[in-house]
Structures are given as C-alpha cells and as structure tokens.
N, C-alpha and C positions, 0 to 999 in steps of 0.2 A: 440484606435490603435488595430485595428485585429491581428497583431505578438506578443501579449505582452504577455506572457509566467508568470503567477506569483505562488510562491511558498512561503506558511505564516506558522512559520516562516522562513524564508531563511538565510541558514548557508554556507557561501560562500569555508568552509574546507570539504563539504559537494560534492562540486562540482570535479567530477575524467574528463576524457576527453572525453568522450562521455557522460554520465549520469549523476547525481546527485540522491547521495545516500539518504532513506527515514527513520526516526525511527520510532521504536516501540509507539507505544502511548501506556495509562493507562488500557484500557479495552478490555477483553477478553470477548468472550460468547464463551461456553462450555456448548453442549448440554442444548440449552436453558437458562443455567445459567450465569450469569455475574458474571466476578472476576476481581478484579480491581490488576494493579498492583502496587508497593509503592517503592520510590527511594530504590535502593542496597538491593533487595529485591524478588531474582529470582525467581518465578514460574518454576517448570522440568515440562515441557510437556514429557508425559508419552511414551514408545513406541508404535507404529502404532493408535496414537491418532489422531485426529484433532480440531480446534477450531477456528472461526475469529478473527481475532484484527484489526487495523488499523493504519495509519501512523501519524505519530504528525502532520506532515506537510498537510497543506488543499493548494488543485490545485488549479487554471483557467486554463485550456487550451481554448488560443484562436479559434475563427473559421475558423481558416486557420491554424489547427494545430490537430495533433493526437498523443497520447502516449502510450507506454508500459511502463506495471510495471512489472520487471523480480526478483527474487532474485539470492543473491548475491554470487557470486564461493564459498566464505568460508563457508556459511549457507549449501548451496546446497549439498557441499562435506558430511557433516555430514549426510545428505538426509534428510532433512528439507524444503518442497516444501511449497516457499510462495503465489502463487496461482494455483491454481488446472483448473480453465477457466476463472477466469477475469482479465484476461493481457490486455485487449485492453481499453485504456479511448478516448472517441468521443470527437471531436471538441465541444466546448461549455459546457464541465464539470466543474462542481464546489465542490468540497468538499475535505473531508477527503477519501484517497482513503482503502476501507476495503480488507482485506489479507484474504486469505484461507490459514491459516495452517495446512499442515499435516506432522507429525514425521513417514516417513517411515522406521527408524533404527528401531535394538534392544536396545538402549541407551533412557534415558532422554535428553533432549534438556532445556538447560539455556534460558529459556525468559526473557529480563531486559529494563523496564522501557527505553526509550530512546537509545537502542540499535540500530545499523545500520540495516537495517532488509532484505529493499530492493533497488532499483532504478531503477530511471524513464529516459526515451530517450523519447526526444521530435523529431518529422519528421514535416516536414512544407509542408504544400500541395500548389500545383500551384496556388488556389485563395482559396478563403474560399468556407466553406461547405454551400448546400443547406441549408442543413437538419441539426441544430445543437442539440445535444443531451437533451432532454426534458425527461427523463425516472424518474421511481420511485426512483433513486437513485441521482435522482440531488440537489444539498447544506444538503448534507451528514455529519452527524455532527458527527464525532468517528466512532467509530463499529457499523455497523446495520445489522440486520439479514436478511433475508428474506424477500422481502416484494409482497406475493402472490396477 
C-alpha cells in the first residue's frame, strides 16, 4: 500500500491534530563523542552548544508521501533548535530520524531519555514520487554523524 505511513514504535497519546510528537532516543554524539543517555538521568546541554541525537521512533514514509520534522513550541521557546537544515524527510525514507541540536540560550537545556523532543506532519502528494529517496542516510539506525 503506497499511503501506509508507519511509525515503530507508535504511541497513539503521541498523536496532537496535525503531527505526532517524536522522543528523544539513547544517544548523543558530541563533537565526535558519543554519550549514551540512561532512564531519569538528564544530560544539561551546555549554552550555545550543539550535538546530534535522534528520535526513538524509526519512519516509513510512503512514496506518495513527504515529511517535516519541526521542534516543538515548548522546546523552541527555551531556544532549543531541533534541527538546524534537516527538516525535510523524501518519499521512501526509512529509519531513525537524527536531530541537530543547538542550545542557543544562556541556560543549560535538560536532555531526558524519552522526552518529547520533536514532531512530524506528514503531506501526501498527488501520485507517488518518481525518485524515491535512496541517499546515505536511508535504514538509519539511532544517531549517525556525517556521512561524507
């Protein structure tokens, strides 16, 4: 079925009326270092830091589908930007989708295991895509860096 939209795992308290919110998964990379995080057991992202993480949740978008991953007004307000350029997920994605975090306060920022972090809107295009997304980052497994 090209419409089938899946989201693993899928938390149905998860779903607001346009989006469905995304958590925090386990690991962090911080200037090339990984740090894992551990239930109730916050990480302070530092001020004007930055570091990737990614969402617990692993996509499908089908190929008659495209998404945004925005973060979330509560996050934002504190100026917590959860991604910096990769908002857009292609028709034909599959994985864990990775965040660019940046703490642009003067404050620490609570990172926690399973926190609500971000959320994804799905648009549905008029047929499916020619071209469905085949890049470096496709069946993305957690946080992954770079990959030049």
């Amino acid at each position: 079925d090209p419409s089938r939209i899946e989201i693993d795992p899928f938390n149905l308290d998860a779903v607001q009326g346009a989006s469905v919110d995304l958590r925090l998964a386990s690991k962090l990379i911080i200037r090339s270092s990984e740090l894992w995080l551990a239930p109730h057991e916050p990480f302070l992202i530092p001020p004007h830091m930055s570091c990737l993480a990614s969402t617990t949740e692993r996509i499908y978008t089908p190929c008659d589908c495209v998404a945004r991953v925005e973060g979330k007004s509560s996050i934002g307000r504190q100026f917590l930007l959860i991604h910096c350029t990769a908002g857009w997920i292609d028709p034909g994605f599959v994985g864990n989708i990775t965040l660019e975090l940046a703490n642009l306060s003067d404050k620490f920022f609570a990172l926690e295991l399973g926190m609500f972090i971000a959320q994804i809107t799905f648009l549905m295009l008029d047929k499916p895509a020619e071209r469905q997304y085949k890049g470096r980052y496709q069946n993305a497994q957690g946080t992954e860096g770079a990959k030049s």
